[in-house]
PyMOL Python script that loads the backbone (N, CA, C, O; Angstrom):
from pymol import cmd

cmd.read_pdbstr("""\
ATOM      1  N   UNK A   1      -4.677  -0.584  -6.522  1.00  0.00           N
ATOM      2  CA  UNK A   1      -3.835  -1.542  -5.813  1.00  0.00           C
ATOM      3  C   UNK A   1      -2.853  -0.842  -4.896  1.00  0.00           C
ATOM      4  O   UNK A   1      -1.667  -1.171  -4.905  1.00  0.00           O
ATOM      5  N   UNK A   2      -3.293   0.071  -4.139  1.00  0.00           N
ATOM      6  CA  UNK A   2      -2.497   0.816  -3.493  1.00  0.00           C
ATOM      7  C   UNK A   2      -2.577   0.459  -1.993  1.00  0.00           C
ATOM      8  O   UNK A   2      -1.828   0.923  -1.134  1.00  0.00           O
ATOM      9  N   UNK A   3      -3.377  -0.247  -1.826  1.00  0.00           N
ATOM     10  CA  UNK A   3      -3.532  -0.805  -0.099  1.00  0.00           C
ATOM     11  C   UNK A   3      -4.872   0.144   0.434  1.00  0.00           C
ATOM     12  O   UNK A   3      -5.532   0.034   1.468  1.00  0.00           O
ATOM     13  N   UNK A   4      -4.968   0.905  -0.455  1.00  0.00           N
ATOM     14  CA  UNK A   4      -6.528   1.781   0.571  1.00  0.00           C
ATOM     15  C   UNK A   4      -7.737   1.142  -0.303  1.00  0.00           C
ATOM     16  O   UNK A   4      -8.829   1.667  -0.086  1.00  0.00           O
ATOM     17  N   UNK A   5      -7.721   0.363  -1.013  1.00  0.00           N
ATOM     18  CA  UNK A   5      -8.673   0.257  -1.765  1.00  0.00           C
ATOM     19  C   UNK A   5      -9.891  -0.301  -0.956  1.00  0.00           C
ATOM     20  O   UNK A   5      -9.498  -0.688   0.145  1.00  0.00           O
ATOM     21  N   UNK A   6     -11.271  -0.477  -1.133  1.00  0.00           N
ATOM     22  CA  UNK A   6     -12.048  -1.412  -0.077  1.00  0.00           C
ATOM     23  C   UNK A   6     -11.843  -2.484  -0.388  1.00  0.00           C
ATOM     24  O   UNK A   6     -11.140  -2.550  -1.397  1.00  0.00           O
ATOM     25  N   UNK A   7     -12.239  -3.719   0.159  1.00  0.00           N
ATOM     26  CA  UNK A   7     -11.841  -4.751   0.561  1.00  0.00           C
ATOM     27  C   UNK A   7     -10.010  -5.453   0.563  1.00  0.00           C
ATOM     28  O   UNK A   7      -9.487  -6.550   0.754  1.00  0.00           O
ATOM     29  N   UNK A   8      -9.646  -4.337   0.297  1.00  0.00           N
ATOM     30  CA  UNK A   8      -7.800  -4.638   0.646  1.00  0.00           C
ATOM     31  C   UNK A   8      -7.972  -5.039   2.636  1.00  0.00           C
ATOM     32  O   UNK A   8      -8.754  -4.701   3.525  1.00  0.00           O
ATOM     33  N   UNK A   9      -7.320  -5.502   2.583  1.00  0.00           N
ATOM     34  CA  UNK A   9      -6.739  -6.241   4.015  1.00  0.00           C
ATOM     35  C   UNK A   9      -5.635  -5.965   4.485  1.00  0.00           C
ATOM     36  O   UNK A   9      -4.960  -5.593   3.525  1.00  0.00           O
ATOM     37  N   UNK A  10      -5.066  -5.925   5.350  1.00  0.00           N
ATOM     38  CA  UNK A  10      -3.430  -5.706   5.497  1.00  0.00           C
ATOM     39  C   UNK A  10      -2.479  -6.614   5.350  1.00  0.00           C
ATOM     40  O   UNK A  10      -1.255  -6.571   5.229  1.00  0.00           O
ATOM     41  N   UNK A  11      -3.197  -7.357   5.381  1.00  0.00           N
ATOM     42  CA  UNK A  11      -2.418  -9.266   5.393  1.00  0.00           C
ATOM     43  C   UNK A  11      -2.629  -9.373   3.596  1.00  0.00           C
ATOM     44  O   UNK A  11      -1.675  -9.544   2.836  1.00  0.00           O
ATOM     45  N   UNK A  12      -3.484  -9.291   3.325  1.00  0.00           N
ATOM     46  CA  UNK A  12      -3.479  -9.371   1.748  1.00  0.00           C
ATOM     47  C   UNK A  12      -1.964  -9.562   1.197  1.00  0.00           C
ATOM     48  O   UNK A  12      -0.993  -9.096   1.795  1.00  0.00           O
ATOM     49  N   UNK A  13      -1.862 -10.383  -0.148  1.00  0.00           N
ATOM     50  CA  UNK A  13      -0.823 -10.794  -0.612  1.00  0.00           C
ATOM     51  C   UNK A  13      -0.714  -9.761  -1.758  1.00  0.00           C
ATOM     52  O   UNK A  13      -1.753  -9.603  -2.399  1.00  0.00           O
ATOM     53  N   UNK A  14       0.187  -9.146  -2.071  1.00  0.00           N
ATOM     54  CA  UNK A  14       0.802  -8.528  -2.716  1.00  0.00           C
ATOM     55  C   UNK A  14       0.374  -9.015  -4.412  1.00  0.00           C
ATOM     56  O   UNK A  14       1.131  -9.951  -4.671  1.00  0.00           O
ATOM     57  N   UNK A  15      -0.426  -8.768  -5.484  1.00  0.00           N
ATOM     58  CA  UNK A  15      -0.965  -8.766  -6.627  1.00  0.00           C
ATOM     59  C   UNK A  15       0.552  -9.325  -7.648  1.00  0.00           C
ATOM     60  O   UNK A  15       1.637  -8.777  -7.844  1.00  0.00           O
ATOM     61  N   UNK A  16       0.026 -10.517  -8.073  1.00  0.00           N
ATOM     62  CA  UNK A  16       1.648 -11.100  -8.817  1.00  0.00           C
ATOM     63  C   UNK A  16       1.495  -9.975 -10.371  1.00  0.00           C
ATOM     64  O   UNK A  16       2.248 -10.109 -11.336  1.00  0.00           O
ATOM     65  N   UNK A  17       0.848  -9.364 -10.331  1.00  0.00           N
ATOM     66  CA  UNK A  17       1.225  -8.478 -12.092  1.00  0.00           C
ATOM     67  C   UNK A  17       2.079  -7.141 -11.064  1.00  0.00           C
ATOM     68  O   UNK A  17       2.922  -6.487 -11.678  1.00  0.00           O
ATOM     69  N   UNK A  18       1.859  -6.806  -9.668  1.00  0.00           N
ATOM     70  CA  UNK A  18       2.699  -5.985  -9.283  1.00  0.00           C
ATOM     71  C   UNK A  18       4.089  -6.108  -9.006  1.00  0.00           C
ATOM     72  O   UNK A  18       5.009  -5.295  -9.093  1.00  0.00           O
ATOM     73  N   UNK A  19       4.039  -7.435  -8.613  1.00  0.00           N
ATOM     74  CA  UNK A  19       5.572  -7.783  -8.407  1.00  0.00           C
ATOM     75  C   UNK A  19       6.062  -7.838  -9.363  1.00  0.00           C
ATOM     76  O   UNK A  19       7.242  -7.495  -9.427  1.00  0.00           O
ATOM     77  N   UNK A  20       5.387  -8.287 -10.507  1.00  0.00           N
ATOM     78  CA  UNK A  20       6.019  -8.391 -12.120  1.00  0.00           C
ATOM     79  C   UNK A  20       6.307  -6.748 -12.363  1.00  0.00           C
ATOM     80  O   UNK A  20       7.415  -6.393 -12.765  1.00  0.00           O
ATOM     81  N   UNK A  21       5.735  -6.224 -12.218  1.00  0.00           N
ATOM     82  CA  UNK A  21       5.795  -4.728 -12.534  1.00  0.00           C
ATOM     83  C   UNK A  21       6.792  -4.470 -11.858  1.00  0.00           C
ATOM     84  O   UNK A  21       7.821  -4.660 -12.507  1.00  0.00           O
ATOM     85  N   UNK A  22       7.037  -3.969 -10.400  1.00  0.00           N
ATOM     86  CA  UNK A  22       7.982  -4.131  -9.910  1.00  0.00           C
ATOM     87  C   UNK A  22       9.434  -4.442 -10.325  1.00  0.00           C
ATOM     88  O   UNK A  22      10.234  -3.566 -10.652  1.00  0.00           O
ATOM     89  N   UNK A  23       9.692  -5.683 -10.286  1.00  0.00           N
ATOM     90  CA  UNK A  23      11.034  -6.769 -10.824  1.00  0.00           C
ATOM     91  C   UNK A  23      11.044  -5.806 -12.364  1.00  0.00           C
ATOM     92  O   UNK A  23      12.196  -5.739 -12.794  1.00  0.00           O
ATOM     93  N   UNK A  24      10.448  -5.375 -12.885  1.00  0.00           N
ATOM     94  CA  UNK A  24      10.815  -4.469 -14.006  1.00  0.00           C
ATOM     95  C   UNK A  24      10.909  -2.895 -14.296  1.00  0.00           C
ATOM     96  O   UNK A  24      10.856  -2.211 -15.318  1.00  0.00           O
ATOM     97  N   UNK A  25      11.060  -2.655 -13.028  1.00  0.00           N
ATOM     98  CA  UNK A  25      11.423  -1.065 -12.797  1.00  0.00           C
ATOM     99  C   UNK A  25      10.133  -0.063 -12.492  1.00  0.00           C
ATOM    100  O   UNK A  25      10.258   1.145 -12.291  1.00  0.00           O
ATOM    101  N   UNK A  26       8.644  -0.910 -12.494  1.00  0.00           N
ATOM    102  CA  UNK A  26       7.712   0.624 -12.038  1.00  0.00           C
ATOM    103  C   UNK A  26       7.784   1.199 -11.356  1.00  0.00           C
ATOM    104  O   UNK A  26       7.268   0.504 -10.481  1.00  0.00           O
ATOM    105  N   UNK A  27       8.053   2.124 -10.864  1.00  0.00           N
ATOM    106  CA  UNK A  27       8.083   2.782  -9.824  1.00  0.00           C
ATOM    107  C   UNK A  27       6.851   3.064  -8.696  1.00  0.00           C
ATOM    108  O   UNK A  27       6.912   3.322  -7.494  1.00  0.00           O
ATOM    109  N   UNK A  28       5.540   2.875  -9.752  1.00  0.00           N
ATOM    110  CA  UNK A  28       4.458   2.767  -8.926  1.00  0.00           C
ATOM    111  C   UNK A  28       3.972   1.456  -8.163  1.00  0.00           C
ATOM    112  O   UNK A  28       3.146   1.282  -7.267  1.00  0.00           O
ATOM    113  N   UNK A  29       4.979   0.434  -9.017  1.00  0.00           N
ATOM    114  CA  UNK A  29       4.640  -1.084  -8.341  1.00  0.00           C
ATOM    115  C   UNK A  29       5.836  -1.014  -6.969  1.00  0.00           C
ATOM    116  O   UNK A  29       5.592  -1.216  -5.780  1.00  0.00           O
ATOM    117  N   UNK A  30       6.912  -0.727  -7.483  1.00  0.00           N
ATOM    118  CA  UNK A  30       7.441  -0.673  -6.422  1.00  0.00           C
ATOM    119  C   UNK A  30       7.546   0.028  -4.909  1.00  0.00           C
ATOM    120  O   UNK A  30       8.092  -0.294  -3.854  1.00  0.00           O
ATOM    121  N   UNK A  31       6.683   1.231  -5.388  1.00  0.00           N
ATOM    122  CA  UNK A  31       6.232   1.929  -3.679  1.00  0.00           C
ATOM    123  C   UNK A  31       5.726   1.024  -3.449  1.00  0.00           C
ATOM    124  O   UNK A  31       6.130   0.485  -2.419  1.00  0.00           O
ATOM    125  N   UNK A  32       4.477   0.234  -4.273  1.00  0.00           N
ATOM    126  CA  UNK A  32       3.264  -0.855  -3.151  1.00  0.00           C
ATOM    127  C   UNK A  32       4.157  -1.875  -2.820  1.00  0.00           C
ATOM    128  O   UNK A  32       4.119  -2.255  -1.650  1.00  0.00           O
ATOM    129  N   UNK A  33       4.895  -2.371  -3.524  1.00  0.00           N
ATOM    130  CA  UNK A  33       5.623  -3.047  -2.886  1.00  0.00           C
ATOM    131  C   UNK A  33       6.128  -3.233  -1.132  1.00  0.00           C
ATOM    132  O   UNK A  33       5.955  -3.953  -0.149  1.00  0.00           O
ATOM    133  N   UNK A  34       6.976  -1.821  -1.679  1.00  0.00           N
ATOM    134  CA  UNK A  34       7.887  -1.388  -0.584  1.00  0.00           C
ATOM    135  C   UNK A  34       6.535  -1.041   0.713  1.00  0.00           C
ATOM    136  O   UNK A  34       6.752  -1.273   1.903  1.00  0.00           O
ATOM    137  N   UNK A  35       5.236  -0.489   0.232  1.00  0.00           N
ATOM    138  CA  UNK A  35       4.545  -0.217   1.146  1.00  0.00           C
ATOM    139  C   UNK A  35       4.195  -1.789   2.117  1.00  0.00           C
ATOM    140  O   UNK A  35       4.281  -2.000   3.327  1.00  0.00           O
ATOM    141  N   UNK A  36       3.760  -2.747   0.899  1.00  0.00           N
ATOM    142  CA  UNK A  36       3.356  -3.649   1.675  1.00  0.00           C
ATOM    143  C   UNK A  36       4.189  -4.374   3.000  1.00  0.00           C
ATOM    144  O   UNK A  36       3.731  -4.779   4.069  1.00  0.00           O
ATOM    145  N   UNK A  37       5.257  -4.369   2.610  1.00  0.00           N
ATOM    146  CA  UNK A  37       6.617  -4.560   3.445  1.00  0.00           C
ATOM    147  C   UNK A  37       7.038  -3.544   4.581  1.00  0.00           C
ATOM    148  O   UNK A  37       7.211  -3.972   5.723  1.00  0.00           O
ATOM    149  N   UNK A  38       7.161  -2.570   4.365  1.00  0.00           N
ATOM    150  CA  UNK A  38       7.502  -1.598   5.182  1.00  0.00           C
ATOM    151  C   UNK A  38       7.583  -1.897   6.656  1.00  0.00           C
ATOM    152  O   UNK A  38       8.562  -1.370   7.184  1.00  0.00           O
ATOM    153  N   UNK A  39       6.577  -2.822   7.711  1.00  0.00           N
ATOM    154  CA  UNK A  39       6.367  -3.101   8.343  1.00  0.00           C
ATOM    155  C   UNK A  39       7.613  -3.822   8.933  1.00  0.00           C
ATOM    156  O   UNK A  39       8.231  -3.787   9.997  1.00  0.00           O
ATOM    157  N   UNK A  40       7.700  -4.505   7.733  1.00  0.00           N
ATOM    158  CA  UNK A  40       8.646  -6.090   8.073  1.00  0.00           C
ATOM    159  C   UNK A  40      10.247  -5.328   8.057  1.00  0.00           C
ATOM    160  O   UNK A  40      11.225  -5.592   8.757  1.00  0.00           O
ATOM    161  N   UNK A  41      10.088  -4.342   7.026  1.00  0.00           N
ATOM    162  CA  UNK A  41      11.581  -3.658   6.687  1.00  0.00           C
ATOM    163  C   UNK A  41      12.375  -3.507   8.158  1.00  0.00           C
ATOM    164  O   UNK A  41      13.412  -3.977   8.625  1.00  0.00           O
ATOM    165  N   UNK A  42      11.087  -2.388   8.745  1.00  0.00           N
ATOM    166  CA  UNK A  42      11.489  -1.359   9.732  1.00  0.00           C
ATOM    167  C   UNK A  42      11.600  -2.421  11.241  1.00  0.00           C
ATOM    168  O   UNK A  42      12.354  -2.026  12.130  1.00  0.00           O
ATOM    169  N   UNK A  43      10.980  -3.472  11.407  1.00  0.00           N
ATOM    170  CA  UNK A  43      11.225  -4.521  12.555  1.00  0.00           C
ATOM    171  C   UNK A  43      12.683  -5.109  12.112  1.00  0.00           C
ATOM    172  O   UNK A  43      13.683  -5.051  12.827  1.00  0.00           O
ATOM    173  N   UNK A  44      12.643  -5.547  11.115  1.00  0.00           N
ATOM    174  CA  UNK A  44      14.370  -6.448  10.623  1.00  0.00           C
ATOM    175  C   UNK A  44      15.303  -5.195  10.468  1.00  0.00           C
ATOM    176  O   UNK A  44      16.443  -5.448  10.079  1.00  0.00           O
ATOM    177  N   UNK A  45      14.879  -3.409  10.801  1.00  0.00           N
ATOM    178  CA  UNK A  45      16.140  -2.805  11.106  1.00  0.00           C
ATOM    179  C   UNK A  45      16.482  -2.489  12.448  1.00  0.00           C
ATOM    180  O   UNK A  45      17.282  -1.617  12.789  1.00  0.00           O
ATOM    181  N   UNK A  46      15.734  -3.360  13.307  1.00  0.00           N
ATOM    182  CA  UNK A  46      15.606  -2.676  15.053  1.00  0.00           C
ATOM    183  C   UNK A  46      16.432  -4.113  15.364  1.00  0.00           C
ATOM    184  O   UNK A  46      17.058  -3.985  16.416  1.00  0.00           O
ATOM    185  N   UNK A  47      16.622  -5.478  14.742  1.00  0.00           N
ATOM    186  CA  UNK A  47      17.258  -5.978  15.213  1.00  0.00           C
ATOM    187  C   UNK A  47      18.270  -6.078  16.017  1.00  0.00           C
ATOM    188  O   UNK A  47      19.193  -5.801  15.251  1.00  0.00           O
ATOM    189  N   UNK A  48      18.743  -6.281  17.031  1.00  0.00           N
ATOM    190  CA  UNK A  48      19.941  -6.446  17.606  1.00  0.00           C
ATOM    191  C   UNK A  48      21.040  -7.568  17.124  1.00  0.00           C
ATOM    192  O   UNK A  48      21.029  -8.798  17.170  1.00  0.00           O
ATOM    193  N   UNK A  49      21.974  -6.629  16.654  1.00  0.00           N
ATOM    194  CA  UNK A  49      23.100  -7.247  16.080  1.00  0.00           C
ATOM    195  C   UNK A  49      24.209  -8.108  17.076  1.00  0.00           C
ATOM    196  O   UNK A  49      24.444  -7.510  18.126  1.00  0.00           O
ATOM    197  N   UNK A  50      24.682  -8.975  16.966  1.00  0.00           N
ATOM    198  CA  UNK A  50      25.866  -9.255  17.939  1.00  0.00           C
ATOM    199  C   UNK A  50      27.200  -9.282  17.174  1.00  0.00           C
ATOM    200  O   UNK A  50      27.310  -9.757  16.044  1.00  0.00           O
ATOM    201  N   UNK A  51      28.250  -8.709  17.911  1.00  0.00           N
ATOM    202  CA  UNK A  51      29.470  -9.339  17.398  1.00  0.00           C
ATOM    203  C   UNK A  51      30.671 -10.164  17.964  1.00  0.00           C
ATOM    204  O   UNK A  51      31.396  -9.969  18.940  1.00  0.00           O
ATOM    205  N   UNK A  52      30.629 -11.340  16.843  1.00  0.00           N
ATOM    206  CA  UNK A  52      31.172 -12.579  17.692  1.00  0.00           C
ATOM    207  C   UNK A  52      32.749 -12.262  17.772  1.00  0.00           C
ATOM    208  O   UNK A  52      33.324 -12.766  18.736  1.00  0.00           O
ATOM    209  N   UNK A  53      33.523 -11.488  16.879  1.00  0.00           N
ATOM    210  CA  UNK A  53      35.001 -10.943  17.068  1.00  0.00           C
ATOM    211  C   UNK A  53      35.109  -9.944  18.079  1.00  0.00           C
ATOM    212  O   UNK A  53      36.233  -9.743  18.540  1.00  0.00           O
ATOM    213  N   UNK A  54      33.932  -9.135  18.600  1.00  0.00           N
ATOM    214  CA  UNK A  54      34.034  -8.262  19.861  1.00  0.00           C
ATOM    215  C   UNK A  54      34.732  -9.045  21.567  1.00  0.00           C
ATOM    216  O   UNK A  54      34.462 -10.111  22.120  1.00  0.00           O
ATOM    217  N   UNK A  55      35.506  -8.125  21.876  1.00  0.00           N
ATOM    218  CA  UNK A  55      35.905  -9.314  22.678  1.00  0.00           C
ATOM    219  C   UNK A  55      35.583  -8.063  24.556  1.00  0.00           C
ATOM    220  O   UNK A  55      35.776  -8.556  25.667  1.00  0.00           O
TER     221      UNK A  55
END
""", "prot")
cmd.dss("prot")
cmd.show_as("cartoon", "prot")
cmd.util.cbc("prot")
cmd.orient("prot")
């Protein structure tokens, strides 16, 4: 369940015994986790911020 497996997809949904694993400290659930995401992480940190008290 690491994302290279064959027939894994990239869109594929994330395996609910990993997220369970995960939410309870694996560390191996949580790289796939973090892998599956990664994508989404690194776009929601390029955001452009505004600030509305900047004057």
């Amino acid at each position: 369940m690491n994302g290279n497996e064959p027939g894994y997809t990239e869109k594929a949904l994330v395996p609910y015994p990993v997220i369970v694993a995960a939410t309870k400290g694996d560390p191996d659930a949580m790289k796939i986790v973090l892998q599956h995401f990664s994508g989404y992480i690194a776009r929601l940190s390029m955001r452009k911020l505004y600030d509305d008290m900047k004057q």
